[in-house]
C-alpha positions as CSV (number, residue, x, y, z in Angstrom):
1,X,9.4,-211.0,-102.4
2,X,11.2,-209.9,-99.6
3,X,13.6,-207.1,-98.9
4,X,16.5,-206.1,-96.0
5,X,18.7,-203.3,-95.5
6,X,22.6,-203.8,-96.3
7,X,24.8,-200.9,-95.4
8,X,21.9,-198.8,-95.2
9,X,20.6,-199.9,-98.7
10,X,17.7,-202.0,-99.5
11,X,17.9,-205.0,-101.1
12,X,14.9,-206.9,-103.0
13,X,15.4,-210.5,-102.9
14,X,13.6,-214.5,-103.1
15,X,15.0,-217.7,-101.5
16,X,13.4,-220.6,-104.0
17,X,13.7,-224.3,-103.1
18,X,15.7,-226.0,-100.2
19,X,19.2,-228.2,-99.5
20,X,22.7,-226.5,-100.1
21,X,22.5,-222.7,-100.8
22,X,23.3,-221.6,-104.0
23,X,24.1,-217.6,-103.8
24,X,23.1,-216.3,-107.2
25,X,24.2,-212.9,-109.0
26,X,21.8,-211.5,-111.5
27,X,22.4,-211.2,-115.4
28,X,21.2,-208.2,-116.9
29,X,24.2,-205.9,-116.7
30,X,23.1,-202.4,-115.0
31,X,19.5,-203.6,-114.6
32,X,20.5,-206.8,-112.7
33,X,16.7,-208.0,-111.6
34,X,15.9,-211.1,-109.9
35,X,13.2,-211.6,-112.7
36,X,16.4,-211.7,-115.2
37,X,17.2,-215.6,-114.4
38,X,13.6,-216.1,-116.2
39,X,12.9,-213.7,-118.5
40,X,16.4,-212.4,-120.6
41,X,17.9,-214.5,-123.4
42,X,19.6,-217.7,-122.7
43,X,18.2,-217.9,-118.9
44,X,14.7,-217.4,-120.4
45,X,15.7,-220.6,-122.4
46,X,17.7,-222.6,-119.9
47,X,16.0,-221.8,-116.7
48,X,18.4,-222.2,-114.1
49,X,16.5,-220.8,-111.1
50,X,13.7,-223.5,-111.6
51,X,16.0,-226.4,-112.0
52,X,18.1,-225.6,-109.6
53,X,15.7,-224.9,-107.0
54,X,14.6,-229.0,-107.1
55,X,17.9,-229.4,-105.0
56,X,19.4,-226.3,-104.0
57,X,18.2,-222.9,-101.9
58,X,19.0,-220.6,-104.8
59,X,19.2,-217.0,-103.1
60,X,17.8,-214.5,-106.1
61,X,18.4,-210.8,-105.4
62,X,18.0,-207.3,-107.3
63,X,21.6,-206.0,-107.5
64,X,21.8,-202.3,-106.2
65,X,20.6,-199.9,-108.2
66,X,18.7,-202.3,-110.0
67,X,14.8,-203.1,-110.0
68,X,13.6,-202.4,-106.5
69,X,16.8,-202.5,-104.6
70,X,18.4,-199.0,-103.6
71,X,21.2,-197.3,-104.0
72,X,23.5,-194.5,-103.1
73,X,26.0,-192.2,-105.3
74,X,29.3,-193.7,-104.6
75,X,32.6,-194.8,-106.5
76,X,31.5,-197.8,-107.2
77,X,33.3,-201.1,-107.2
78,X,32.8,-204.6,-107.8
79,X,34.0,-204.5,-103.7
80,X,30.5,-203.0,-103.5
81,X,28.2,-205.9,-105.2
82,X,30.4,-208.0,-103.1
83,X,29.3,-206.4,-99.7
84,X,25.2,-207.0,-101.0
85,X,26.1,-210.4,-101.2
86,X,27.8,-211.5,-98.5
87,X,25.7,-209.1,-96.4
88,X,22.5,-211.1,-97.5
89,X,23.8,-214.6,-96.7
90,X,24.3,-213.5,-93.5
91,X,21.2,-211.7,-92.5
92,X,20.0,-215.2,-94.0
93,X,22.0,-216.8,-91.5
94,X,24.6,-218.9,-94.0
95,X,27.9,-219.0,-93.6
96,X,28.8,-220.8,-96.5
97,X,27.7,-221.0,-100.0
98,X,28.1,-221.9,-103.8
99,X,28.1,-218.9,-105.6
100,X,27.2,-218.6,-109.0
101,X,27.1,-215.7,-111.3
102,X,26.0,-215.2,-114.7
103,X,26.7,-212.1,-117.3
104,X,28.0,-209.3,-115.4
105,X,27.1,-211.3,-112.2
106,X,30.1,-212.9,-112.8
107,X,32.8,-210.1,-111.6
108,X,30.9,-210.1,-108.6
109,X,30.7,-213.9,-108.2
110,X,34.6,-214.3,-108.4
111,X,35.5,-210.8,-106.1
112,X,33.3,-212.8,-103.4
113,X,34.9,-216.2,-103.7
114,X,38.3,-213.4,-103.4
115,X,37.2,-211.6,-100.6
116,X,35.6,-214.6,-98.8
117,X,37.1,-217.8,-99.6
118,X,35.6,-219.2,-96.1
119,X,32.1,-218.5,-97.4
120,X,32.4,-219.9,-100.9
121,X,31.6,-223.4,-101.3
122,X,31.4,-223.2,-105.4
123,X,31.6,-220.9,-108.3
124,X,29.8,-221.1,-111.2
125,X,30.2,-218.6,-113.6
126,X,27.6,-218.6,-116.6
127,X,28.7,-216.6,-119.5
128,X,30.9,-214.3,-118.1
129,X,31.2,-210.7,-119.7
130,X,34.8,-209.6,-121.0
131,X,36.3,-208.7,-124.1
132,X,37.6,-205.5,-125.9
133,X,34.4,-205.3,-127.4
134,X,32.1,-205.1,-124.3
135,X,34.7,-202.4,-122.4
136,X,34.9,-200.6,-125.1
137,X,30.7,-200.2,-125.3
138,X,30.5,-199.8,-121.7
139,X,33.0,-196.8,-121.6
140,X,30.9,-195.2,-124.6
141,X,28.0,-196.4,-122.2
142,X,29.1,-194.0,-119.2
143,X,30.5,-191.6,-121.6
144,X,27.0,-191.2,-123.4
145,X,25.8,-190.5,-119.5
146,X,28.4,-188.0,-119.2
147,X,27.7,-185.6,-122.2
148,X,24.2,-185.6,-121.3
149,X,24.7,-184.2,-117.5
150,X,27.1,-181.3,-119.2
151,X,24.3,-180.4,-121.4
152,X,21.6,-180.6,-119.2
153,X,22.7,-181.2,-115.6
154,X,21.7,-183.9,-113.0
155,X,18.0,-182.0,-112.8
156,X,17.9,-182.7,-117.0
157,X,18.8,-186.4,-115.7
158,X,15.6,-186.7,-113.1
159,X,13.4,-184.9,-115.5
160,X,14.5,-187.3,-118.4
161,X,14.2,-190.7,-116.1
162,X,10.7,-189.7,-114.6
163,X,9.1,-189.1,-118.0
164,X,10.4,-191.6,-119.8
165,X,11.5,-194.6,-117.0
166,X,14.1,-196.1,-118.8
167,X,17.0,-198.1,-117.2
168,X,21.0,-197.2,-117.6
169,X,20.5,-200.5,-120.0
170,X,17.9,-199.2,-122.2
171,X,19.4,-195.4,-122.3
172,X,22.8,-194.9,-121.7
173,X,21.8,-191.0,-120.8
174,X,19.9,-192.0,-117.5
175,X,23.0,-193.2,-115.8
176,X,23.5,-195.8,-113.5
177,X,21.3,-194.5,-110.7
178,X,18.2,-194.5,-113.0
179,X,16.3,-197.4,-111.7
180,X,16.7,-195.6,-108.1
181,X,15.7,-192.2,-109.2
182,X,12.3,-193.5,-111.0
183,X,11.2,-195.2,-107.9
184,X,12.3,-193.2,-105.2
185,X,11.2,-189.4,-105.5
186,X,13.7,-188.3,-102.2
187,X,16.5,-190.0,-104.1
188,X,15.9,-188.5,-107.0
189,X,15.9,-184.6,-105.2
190,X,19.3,-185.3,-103.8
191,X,20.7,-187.0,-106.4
192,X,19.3,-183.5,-108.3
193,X,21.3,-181.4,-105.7
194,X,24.9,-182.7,-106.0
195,X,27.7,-181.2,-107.4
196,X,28.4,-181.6,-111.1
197,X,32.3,-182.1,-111.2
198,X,32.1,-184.2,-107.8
199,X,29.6,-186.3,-109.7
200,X,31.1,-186.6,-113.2
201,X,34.9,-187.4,-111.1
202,X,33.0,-190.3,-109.4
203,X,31.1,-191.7,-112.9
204,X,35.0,-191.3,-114.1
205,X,35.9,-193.5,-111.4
206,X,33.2,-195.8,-111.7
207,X,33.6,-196.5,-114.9
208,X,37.6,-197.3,-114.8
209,X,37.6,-199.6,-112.1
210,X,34.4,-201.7,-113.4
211,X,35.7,-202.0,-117.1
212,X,39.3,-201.5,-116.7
213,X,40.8,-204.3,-118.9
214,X,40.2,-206.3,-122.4
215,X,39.0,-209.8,-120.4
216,X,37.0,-211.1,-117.1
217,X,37.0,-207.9,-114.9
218,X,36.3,-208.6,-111.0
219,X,39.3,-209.8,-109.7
220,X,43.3,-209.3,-110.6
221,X,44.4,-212.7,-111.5
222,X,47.2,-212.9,-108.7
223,X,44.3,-213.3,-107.0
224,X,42.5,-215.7,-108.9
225,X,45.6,-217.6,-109.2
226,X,45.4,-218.6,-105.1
227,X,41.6,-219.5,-105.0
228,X,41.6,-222.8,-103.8
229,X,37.9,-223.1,-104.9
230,X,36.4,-225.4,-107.4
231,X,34.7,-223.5,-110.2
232,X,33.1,-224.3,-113.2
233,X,32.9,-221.5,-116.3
234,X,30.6,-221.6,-119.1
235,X,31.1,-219.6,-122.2
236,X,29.5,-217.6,-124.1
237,X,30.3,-215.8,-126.9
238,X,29.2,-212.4,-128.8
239,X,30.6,-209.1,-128.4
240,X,29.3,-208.4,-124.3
241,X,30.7,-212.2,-123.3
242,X,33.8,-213.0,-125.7
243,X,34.5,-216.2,-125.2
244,X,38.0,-215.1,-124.7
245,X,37.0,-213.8,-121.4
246,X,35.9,-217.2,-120.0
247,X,38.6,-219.0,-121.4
248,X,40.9,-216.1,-118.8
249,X,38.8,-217.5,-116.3
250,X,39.6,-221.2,-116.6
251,X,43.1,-220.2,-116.8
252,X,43.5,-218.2,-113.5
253,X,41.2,-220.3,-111.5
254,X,43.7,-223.3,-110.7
255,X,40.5,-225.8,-109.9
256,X,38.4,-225.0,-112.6
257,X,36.2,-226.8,-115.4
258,X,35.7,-225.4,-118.1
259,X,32.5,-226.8,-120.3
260,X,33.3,-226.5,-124.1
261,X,30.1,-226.6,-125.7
262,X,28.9,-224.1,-128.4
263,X,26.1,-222.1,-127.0
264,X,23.8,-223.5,-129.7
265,X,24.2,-226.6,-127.6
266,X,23.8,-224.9,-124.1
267,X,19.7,-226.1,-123.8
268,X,17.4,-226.7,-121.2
269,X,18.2,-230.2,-121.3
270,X,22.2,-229.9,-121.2
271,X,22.8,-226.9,-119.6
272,X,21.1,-227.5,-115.7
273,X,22.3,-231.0,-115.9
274,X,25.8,-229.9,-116.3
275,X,24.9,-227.2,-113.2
276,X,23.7,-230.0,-111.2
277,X,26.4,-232.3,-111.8
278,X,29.2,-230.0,-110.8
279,X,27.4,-228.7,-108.1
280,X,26.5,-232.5,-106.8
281,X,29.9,-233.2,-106.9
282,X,31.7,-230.5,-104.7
283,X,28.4,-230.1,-101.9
């Protein structure tokens, strides 16, 4: 693994294989690893990274805050996984590349191919998260966080993280900075030392403009609606990636494809081929 510095935060990543480069935004929600394209659910089964990789550069990354990238307490928005991105392709040298996205890699996937339509070749977005359900459980998420800094204060938070090293993922109460604070002791002091109300207005923040509507967040669809970029969405469907929410995709992006096949159907055999086929056709 390698790692560079983006606006003054590191960033963990892998380039795997060769040809056209294929920038690739984690799954795994808050704990969006590099490891996740092999190891959680449906990538576990499907295996993108390894098929794609016969053809492609596919440019793997930890997101910030997650696994061994850094971070920095911030209002955070999807502008913010945007800059990692396009800040990687160019210390890579790459002007231009497909960009593909899968679970909540996928608001960041179509804010790029918003923010830098020059750059994108391609969007593939692989079960995009949405749905009342899922901002309705991320909310609780950050509200869970919340309740537990007012009871025990940002120190409780760096005492709880460091004894028991769980991610924002597997405990709402460590809050999104947990992955930094277990692996970076100076982190964790500051992050220790800052105001409570500063810090509970910013998780406010944070939390409204990440999950602020009932479908695909990422990008307002005015926006969407001018991308002159082909895409292709696949669907999932439970309560974190409504089906619904890919479906708003297809509809706002005006050269989309959208493949309908029942998850039960998305295999190793089906699902890369239909990667590689859209792909193929718009390199």
């Amino acid at each position: 693994m390698a790692t560079t510095v983006i606006d003054g935060i590191t960033t963990r990543y892998e380039v795997v294989g060769s040809g056209p480069p294929v920038l690739m935004f984690s799954p795994g929600g808050f704990d969006a690893t590099l490891e996740k394209w092999t190891t959680q659910g449906t990538y576990a089964r499907v295996r993108p990274v390894e098929h794609l990789s016969k053809q492609y550069r596919c440019i793997v990354f930890d997101r910030r805050e997650s696994g061994d990238s850094g971070g920095r307490v911030e209002h955070i928005t999807w502008a913010h996984y945007v800059a990692q991105g396009k800040g990687l392709l160019d210390r890579l040298g790459i002007h231009r590349a497909h960009v593909m996205g899968a679970c909540m890699g996928c608001p960041p996937a179509v804010a790029f191919g918003v923010a830098h339509p020059e750059a994108t070749m391609s969007l593939v977005l692989y079960w995009p998260v949405g749905g009342a359900p899922y901002r309705i459980s991320s909310h609780a998420r950050f509200a869970e966080h919340l309740a537990y800094v007012q009871q025990h204060g940002l120190e409780g938070v760096v005492s709880l993280v460091t004894a028991e090293g769980k991610t924002f993922n597997q405990d709402p109460r460590g809050g999104v900075w947990a992955s930094v604070i277990r692996r970076d002791p100076a982190f964790a002091q500051a992050y220790a030392r800052q105001d409570v109300t500063r810090y509970t207005q910013l998780m406010a923040a944070t939390r409204q403009t990440l999950f602020d509507r009932d479908t695909a967040p990422g990008a307002e669809p005015e926006d969407l609606l001018r991308l002159d970029i082909p895409a292709l969405v696949v669907p999932g469907r439970d309560k974190s990636h409504a089906t619904s929410a890919a479906r708003y995709l297809e509809e706002c992006l005006p050269r989309s494809e959208y493949w309908d096949v029942a998850v039960a159907d998305q295999t190793e055999t089906t699902a890369p081929a239909r990667l590689l086929e859209f792909l193929d056709t718009v390199s």
